[in-house]
NUTI-731263 format. One record per residue: residue number from 1; x, y, z of N, C-alpha, C, O, CB in turn. Coordinates in steps of 0.05 Angstrom, whole numbers. Glycine has a CB too. Example, Ala and Ser with C-alpha at 12.3 -4.5 7.8 and 13.67 -1.06 7.14 Angstrom:
2
(node 1; (264; -114; 156); (246; -90; 156); (264; -66; 156); (285; -66; 169); (226; -89; 181))
(node 2; (257; -45; 142); (273; -21; 143); (258; 1; 157); (268; 23; 161); (282; -12; 114))
This chain:
101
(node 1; (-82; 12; 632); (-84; -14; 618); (-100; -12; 593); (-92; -21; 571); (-96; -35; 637))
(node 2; (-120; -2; 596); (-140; 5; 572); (-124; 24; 545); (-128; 21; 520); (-166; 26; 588))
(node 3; (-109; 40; 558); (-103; 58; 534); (-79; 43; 528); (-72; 49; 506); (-99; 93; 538))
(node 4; (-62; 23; 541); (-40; 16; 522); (-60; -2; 507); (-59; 2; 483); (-10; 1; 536))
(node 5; (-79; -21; 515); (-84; -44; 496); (-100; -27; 461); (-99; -33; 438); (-109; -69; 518))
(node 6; (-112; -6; 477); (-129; 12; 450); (-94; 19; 434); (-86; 9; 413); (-155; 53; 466))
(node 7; (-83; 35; 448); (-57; 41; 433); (-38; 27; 412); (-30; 38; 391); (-43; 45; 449))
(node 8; (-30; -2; 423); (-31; -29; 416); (-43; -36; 393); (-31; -41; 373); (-42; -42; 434))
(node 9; (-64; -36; 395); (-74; -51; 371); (-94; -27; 352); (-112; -34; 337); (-93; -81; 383))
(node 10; (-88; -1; 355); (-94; 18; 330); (-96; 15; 304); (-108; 29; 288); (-80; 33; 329))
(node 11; (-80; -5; 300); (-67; -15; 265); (-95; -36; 266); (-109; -33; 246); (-25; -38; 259))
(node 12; (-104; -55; 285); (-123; -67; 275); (-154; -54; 267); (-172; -58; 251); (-123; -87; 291))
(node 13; (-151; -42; 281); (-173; -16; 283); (-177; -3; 246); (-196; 0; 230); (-154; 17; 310))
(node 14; (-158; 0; 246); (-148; 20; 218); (-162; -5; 197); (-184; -4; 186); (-101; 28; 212))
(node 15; (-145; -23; 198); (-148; -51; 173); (-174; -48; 183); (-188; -37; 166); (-129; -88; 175))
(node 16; (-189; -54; 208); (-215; -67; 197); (-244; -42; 188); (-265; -49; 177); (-225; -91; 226))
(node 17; (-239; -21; 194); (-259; 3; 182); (-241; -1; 157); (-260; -2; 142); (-263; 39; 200))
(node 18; (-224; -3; 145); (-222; -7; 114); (-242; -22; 106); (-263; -15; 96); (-198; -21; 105))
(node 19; (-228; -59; 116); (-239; -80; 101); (-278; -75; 107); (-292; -89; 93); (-224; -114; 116))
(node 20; (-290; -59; 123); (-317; -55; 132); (-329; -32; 99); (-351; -31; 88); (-316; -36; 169))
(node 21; (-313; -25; 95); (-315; -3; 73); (-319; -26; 44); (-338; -31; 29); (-281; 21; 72))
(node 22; (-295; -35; 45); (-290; -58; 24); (-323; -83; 19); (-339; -91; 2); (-258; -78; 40))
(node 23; (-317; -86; 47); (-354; -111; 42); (-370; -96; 41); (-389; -105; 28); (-370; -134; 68))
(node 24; (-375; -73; 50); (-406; -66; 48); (-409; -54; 18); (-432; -49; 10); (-417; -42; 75))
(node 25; (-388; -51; 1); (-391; -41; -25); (-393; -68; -55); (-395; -68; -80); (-362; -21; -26))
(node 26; (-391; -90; -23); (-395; -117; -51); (-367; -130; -49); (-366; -155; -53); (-400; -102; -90))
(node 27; (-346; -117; -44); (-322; -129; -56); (-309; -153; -29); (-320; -161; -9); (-298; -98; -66))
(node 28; (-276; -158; -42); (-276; -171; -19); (-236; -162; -20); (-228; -158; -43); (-293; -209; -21))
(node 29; (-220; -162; -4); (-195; -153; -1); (-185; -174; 15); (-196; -177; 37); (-193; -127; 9))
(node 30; (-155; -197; 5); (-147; -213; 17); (-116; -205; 31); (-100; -219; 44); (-151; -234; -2))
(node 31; (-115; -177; 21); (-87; -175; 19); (-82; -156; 45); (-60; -146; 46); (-75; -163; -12))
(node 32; (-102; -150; 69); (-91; -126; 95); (-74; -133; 105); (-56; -118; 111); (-105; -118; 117))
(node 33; (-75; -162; 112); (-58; -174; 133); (-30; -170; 119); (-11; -160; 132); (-67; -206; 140))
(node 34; (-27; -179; 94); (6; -186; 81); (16; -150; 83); (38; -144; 92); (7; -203; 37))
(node 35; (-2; -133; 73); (7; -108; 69); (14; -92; 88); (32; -75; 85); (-7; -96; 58))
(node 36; (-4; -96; 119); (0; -84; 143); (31; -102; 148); (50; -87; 144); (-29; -89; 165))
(node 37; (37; -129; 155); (64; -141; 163); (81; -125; 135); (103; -117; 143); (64; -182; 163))
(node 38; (78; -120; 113); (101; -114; 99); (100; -81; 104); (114; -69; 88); (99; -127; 67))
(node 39; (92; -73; 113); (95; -45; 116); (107; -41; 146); (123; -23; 150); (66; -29; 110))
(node 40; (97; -60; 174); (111; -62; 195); (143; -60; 192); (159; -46; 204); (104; -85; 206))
(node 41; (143; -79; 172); (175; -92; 181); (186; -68; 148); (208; -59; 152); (181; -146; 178))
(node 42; (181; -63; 134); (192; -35; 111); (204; -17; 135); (228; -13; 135); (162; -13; 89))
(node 43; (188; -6; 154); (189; 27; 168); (207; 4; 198); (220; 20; 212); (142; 50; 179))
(node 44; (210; -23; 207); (232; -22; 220); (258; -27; 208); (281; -22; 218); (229; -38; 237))
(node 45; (249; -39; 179); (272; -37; 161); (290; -17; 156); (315; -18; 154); (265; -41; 142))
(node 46; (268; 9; 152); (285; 37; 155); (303; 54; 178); (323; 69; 178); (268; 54; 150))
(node 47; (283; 40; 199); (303; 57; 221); (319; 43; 236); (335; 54; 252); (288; 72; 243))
(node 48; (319; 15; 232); (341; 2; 242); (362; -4; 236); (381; -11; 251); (339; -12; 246))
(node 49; (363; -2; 199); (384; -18; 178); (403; 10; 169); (427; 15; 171); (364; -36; 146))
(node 50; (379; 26; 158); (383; 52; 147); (379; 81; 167); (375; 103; 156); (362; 51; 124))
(node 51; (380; 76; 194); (384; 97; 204); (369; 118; 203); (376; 138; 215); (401; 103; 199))
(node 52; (340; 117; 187); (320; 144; 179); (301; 150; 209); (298; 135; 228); (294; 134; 146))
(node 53; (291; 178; 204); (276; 178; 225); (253; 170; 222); (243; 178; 201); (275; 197; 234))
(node 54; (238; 155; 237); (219; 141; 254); (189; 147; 239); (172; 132; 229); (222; 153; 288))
(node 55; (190; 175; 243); (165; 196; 230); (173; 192; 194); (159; 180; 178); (170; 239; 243))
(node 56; (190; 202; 189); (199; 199; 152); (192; 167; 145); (176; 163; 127); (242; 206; 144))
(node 57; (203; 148; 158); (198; 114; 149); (168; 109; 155); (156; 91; 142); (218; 89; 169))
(node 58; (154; 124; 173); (127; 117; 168); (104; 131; 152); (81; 123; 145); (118; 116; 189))
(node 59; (120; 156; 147); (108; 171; 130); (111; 168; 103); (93; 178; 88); (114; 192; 135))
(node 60; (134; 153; 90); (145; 131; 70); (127; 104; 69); (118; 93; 49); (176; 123; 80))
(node 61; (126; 99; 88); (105; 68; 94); (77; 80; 91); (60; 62; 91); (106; 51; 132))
(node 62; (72; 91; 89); (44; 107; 86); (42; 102; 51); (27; 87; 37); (46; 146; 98))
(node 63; (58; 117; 46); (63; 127; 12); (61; 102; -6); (46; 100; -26); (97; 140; 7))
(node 64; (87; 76; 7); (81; 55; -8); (58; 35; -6); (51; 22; -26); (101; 43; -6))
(node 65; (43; 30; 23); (24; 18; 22); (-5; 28; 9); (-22; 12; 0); (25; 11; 44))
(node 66; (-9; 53; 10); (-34; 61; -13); (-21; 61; -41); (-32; 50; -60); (-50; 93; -8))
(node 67; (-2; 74; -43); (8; 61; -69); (5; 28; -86); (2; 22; -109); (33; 64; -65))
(node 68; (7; 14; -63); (1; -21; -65); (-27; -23; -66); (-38; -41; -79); (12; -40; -38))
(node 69; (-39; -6; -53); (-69; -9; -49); (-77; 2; -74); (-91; -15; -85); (-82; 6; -24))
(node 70; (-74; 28; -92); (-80; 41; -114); (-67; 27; -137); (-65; 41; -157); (-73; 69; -111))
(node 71; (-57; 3; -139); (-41; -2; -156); (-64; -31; -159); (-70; -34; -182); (-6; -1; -146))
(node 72; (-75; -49; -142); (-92; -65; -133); (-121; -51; -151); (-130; -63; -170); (-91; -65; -97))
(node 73; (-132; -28; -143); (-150; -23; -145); (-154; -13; -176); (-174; -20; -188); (-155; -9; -125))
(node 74; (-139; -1; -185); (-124; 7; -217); (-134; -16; -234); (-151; -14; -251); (-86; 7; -220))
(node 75; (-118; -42; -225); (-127; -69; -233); (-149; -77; -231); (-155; -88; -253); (-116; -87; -223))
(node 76; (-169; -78; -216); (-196; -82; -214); (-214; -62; -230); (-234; -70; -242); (-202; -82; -187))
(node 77; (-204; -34; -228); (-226; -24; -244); (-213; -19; -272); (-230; -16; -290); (-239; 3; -231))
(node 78; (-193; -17; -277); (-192; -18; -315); (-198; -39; -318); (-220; -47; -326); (-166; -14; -334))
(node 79; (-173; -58; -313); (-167; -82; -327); (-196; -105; -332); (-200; -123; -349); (-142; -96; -308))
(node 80; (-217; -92; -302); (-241; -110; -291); (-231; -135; -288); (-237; -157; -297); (-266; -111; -309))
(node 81; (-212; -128; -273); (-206; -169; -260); (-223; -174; -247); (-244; -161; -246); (-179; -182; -240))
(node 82; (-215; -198; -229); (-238; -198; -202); (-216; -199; -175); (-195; -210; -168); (-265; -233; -202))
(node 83; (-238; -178; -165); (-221; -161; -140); (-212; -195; -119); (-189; -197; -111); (-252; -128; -116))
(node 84; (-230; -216; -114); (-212; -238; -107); (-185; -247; -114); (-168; -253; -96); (-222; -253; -113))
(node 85; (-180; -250; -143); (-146; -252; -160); (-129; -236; -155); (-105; -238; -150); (-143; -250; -189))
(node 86; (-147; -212; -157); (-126; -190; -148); (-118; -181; -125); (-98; -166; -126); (-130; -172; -155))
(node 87; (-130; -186; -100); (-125; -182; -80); (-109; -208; -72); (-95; -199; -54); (-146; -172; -68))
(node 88; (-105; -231; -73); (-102; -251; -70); (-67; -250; -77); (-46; -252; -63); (-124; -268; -85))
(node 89; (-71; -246; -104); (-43; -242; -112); (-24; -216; -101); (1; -217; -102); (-46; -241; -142))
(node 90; (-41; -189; -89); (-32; -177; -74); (-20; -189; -51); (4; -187; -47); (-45; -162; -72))
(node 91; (-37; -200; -35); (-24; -219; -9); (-1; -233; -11); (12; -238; 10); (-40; -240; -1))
(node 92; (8; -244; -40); (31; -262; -40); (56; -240; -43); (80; -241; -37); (28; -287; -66))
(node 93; (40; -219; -57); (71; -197; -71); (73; -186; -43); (95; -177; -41); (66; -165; -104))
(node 94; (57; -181; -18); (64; -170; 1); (90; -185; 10); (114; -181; 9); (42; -168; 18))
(node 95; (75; -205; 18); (84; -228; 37); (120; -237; 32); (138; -240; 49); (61; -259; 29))
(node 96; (120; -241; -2); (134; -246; -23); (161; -222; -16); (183; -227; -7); (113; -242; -53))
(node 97; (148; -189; -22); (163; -168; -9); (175; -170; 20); (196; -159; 27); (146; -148; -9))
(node 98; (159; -188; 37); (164; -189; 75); (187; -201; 75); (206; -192; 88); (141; -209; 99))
(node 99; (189; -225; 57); (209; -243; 56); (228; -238; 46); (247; -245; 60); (205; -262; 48))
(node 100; (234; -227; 27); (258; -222; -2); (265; -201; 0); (288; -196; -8); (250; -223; -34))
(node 101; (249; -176; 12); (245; -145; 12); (276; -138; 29); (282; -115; 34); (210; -132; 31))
C-alpha cells in the first residue's frame, strides 16, 4: 500500500523539492502545476495518438518541460522581469498548450 501511494505521487515529490529550491532563493514559480498537467497529457498524447514508445515520450517530456522552464528563467534573468509575470504567464501558456496542444 505504501509503495504504490509513494509510487503514485513521485511527480508531486519532484514539483515540490523544485518549488523548495525556488522559495528559499527569494523567488516565487506559479507555473508547476500547468507544466506538470501539460507535460502529463504531451507523453499520453504521444503514446496514445502517435504510437511512440512510452520511455522516448517521456524522455521528450523531459526535454520540453525544462526547456519551458529555461525559457521562463532566460526571461527573468536577462530581460529582469519579475519572476511573478513570468511565471504566471507561464501557467496560462501551459494550461493554454493542455487545451489547444
Amino acid at each position: 500500500m505504501a509503495v504504490n501511494l509513494a509510487g503514485d505521487n513521485a511527480f508531486l515529490g519532484i514539483a515540490a523539492v523544485g518549488a523548495t529550491f525556488v522559495i528559499l532563493s527569494g523567488g516565487i514559480d506559479l507555473s508547476v502545476g500547468a507544466v506538470v498537467a501539460f507535460t502529463s497529457i504531451f507523453i499520453a498524447s504521444l503514446v496514445e495518438r502517435h504510437g511512440m514508445n512510452p520511455f522516448a515520450a517521456m524522455t521528450l517530456a523531459l526535454i520540453v518541460g525544462a526547456a519551458f522552464g529555461t525559457g521562463m528563467g532566460c526571461l527573468i534573468q536577462w530581460f529582469e522581469l519579475p519572476p511573478f509575470l513570468v511565471t504566471l504567464a507561464g501557467m496560462f501558456s501551459g494550461a493554454w498548450c493542455r487545451l489547444y496542444g
